[in-house]
C-alpha positions in Angstrom: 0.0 0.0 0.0 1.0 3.5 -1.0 0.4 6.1 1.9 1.6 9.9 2.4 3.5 11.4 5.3 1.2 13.4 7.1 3.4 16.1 7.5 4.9 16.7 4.2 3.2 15.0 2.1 6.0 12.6 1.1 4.7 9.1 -0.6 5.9 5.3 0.8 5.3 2.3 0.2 4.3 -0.1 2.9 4.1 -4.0 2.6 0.5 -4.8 2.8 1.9 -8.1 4.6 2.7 -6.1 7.3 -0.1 -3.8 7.6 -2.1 -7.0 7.5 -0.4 -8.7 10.4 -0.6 -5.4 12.6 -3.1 -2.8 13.7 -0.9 -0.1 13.9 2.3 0.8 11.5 4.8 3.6 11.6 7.4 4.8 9.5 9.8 7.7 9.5 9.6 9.7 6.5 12.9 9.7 4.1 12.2 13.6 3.1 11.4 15.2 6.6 12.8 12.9 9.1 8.8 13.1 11.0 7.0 9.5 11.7 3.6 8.5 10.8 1.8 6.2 12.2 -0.8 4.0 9.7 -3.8 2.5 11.9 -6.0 0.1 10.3 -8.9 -1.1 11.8 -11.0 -4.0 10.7 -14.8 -3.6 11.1 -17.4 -6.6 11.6 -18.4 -6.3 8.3 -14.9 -6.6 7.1 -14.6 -2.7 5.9 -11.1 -2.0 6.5 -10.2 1.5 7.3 -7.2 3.1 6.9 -5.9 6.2 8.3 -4.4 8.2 7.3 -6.3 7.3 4.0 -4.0 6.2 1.2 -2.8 8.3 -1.5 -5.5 6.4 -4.2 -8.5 7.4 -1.9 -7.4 10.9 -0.3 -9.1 13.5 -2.4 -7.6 16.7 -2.9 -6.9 19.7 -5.1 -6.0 17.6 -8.2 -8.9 14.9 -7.8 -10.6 15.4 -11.0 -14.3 16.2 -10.7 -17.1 13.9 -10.6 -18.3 12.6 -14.4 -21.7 10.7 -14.3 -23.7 9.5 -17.4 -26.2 11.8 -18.6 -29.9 11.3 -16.6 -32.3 9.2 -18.4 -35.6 11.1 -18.4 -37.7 8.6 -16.3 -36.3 10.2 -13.3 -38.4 12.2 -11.8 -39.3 13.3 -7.5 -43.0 11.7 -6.9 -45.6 14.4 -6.8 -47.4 13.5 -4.0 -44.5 12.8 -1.5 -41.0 14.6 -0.4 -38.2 11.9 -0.4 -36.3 12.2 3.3 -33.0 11.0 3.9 -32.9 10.6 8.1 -29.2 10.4 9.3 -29.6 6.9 12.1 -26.3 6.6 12.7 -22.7 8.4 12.7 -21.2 11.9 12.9 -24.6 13.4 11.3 -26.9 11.4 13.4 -30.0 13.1 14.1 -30.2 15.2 10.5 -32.6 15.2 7.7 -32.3 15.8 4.4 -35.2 16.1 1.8 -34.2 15.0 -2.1 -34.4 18.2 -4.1 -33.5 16.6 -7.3 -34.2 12.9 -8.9 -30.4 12.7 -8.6 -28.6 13.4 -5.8 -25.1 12.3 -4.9 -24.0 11.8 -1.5 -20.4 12.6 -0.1 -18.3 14.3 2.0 -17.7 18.3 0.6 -18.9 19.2 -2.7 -21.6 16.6 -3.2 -25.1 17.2 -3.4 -25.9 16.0 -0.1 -22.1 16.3 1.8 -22.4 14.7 4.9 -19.8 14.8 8.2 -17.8 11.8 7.5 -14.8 10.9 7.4 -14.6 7.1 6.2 -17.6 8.6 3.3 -15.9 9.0 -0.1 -15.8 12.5 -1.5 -18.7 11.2 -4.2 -19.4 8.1 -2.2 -23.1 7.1 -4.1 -25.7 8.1 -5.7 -29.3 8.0 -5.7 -31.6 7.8 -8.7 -35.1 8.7 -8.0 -38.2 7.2 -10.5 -40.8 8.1 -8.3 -41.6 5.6 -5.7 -39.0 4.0 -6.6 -35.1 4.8 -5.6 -32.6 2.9 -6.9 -28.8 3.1 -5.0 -25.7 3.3 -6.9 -22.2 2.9 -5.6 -19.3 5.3 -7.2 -16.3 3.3 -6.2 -16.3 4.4 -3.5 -13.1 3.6 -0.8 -15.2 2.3 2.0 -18.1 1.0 0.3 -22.1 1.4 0.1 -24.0 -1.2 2.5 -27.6 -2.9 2.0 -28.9 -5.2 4.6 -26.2 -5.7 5.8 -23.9 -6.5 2.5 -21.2 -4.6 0.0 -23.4 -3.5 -3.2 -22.7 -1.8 -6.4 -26.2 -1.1 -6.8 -29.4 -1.6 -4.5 -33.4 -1.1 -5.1 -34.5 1.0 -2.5 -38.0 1.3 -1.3 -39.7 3.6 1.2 -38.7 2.7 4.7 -34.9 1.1 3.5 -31.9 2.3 5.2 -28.6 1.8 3.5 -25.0 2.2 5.5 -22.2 4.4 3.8 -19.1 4.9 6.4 -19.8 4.8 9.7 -23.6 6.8 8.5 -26.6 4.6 8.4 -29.1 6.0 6.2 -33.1 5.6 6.1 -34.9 6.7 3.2 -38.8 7.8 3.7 -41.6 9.0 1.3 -43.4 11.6 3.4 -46.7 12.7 2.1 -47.1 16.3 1.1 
């Protein structure tokens, strides 16, 4: 694995036989002399996460910006209902959100619905709305999306369904108007 120095910025390369026989790694950058210290912690649903993220899944200045395939005109927000997103779980816990657009993509900053977390991709998924019907879409995202209680690329969501991404569960509603 490839991972920075935190405090210059300086890239190594660690053997992922050791990061897999340890919790914690440190190393002494070559360029300032300063150690780092690489924690990886291994969930119960067997989402590793690394910190501090490597290089691959840290997005920065130079991380190009998001390209999704044009929307297909079937999506479209249900007339009769608002779509609510209720944080259960995780550093938002407590928030709502209602879907402003058939499309939304969630993330940390500069997504359409950026939430407060750290082990959340910077465009983590995205949600497609046909209206009563949502469907889920993973972007590749470092961590993962999570549907009863497994890794998905994509999920059919319905109202009441609650979907994990990082350490933020997720419930989707269909509130009438």
């Amino acid at each position: 694995m490839q991972t920075g120095c935190v405090h210059c910025g300086q890239q190594h390369l660690l053997k992922d036989d050791v990061l897999a026989r340890h919790e914690k790694v440190q190393f002494r950058c070559t360029r300032c002399g300063q150690t780092t210290v690489v924690e990886v912690k291994r969930r119960a649903d067997e989402t590793v996460v690394i910190s501090p993220m490597p290089s691959f899944a840290r997005a920065d200045a130079s991380t190009a910006k998001l390209r999704l395939p044009p929307a297909d005109d079937g999506l479209h927000l249900p007339p009769d209902a608002d779509i609510v997103l209720t944080i259960s779980t995780g550093p938002s816990k407590g928030k709502s959100f209602k879907l402003k657009n058939p499309r939304t993509v969630i993330g940390r900053k500069g997504a359409d619905l950026p939430l407060d977390d750290p082990e959340i991709s910077r465009h983590h998924c995205v949600l497609e709305v046909r209206e009563r019907s949502v469907n889920l879409k993973d972007l590749d995202s470092t961590n993962g999306t999570f549907f009863e209680d497994e890794r998905v690329r994509a999920a059919f969501l319905q109202d009441g369904a609650e979907f994990r991404v990082g350490s933020s569960t997720v419930r989707l509603s269909f509130q009438s108007k």
